[in-house]
C-alpha positions as CSV (number, residue, x, y, z in Angstrom):
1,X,-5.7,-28.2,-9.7
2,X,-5.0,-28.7,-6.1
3,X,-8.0,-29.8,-3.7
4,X,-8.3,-28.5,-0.3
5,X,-7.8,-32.4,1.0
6,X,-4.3,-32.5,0.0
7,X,-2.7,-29.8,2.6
8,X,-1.1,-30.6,5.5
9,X,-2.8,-30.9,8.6
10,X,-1.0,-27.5,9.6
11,X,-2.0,-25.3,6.7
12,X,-4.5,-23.7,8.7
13,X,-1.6,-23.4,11.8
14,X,0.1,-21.3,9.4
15,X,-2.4,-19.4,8.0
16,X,-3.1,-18.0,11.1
17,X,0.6,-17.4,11.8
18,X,0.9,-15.3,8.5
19,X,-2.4,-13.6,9.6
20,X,-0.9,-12.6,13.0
21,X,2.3,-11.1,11.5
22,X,0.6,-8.1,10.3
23,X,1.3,-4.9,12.9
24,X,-2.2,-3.1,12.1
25,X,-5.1,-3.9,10.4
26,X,-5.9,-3.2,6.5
27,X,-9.0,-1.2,5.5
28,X,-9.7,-1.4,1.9
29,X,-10.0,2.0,0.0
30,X,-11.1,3.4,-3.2
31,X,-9.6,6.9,-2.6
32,X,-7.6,8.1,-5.9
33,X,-4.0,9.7,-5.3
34,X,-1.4,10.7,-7.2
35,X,2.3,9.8,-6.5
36,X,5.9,10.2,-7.8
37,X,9.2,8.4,-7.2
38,X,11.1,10.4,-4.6
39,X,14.4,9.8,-6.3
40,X,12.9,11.4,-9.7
41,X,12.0,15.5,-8.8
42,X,8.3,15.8,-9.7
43,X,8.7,18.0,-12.8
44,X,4.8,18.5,-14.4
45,X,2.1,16.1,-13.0
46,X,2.3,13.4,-10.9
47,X,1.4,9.5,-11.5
48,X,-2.1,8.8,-11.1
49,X,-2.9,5.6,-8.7
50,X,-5.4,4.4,-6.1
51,X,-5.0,3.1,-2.4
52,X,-6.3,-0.3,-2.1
53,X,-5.9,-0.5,1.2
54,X,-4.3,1.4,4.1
55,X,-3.1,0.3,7.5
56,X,-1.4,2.7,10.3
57,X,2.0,1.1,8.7
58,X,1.1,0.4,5.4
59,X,-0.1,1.6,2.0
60,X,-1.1,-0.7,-1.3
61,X,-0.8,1.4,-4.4
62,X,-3.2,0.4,-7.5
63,X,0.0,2.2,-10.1
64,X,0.7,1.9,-13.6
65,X,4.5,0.8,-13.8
66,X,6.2,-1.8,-11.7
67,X,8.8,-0.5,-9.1
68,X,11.9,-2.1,-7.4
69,X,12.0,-3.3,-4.0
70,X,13.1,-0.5,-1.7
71,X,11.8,2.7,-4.2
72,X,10.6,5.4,-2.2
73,X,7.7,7.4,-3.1
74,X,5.8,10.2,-2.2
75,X,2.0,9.6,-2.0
76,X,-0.5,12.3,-2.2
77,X,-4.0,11.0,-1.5
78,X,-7.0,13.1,-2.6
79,X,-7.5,13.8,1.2
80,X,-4.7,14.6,3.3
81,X,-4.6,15.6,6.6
82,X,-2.3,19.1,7.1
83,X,0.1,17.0,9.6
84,X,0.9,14.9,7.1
85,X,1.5,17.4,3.7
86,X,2.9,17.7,1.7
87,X,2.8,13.6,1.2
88,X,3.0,10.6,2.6
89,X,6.6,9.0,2.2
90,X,6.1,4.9,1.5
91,X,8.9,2.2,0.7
92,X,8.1,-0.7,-1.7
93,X,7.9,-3.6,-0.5
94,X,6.4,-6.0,-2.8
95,X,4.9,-5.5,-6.9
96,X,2.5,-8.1,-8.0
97,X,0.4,-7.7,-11.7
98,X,-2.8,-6.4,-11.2
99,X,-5.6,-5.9,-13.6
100,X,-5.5,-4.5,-17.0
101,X,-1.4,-3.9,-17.3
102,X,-1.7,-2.2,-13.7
103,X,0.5,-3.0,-10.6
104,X,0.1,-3.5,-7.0
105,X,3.1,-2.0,-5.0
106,X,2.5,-3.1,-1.3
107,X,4.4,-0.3,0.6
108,X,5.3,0.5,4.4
109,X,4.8,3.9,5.7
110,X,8.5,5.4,6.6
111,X,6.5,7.4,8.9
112,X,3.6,5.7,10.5
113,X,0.2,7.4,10.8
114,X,-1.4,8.0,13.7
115,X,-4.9,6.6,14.6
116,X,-6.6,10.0,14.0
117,X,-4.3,10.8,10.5
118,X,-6.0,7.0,9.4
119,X,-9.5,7.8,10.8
120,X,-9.3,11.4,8.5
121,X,-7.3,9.2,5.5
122,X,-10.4,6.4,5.4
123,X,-13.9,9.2,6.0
């Protein structure tokens, strides 16, 4: 077990570098979606997932199968504002386990939402 007391004196230095990286901030979300892999045709229903948090850049998908780096998919949330149908177009960027056999795919937006798309995305 590591103890706090053992990092460097510039952990926190770096922390807040990492922090700063991020272009927008993240709001955490509960909204379900649905989403397919834009290289498969959606033939019958989509994927069921859920957002776990959205940024004007940035999606994380709550999914049930792990994807490659660089998969593109098309993400329908239950709310979607009529400039962005018929889906939002996201690019993996990360997959980490999640809970319960899920995944969490960390995705960019190819197209980045504006600030009223995210205000009509998160209310």
């Amino acid at each position: 077990m590591s103890d706090v007391s053992t990092l460097p004196a510039r952990a926190p230095a770096c922390r807040i570098q990492c922090r700063e990286r991020r272009a927008s901030v993240r709001h955490a979300s509960t909204m379900e979606a649905s989403y397919h892999p834009i290289a498969v045709p959606a033939v019958g229903p989509s994927c069921p997932a859920r957002i776990w948090d959205l940024s004007l850049g940035g999606i994380a998908l709550i999914v049930p199968h792990p994807y490659e780096v660089g998969a593109l998919l098309a993400v329908v949330p239950e709310v979607l504002p009529q400039s962005l149908a018929p889906a939002l177009e996201a690019r993996v960027l990360y997959v980490t386990p999640h809970a319960d056999g899920l995944w969490l795919a960390g995705c960019e937006l190819v197209i980045p939402l504006s600030e009223d798309e995210l205000r009509v995305l998160l209310y």
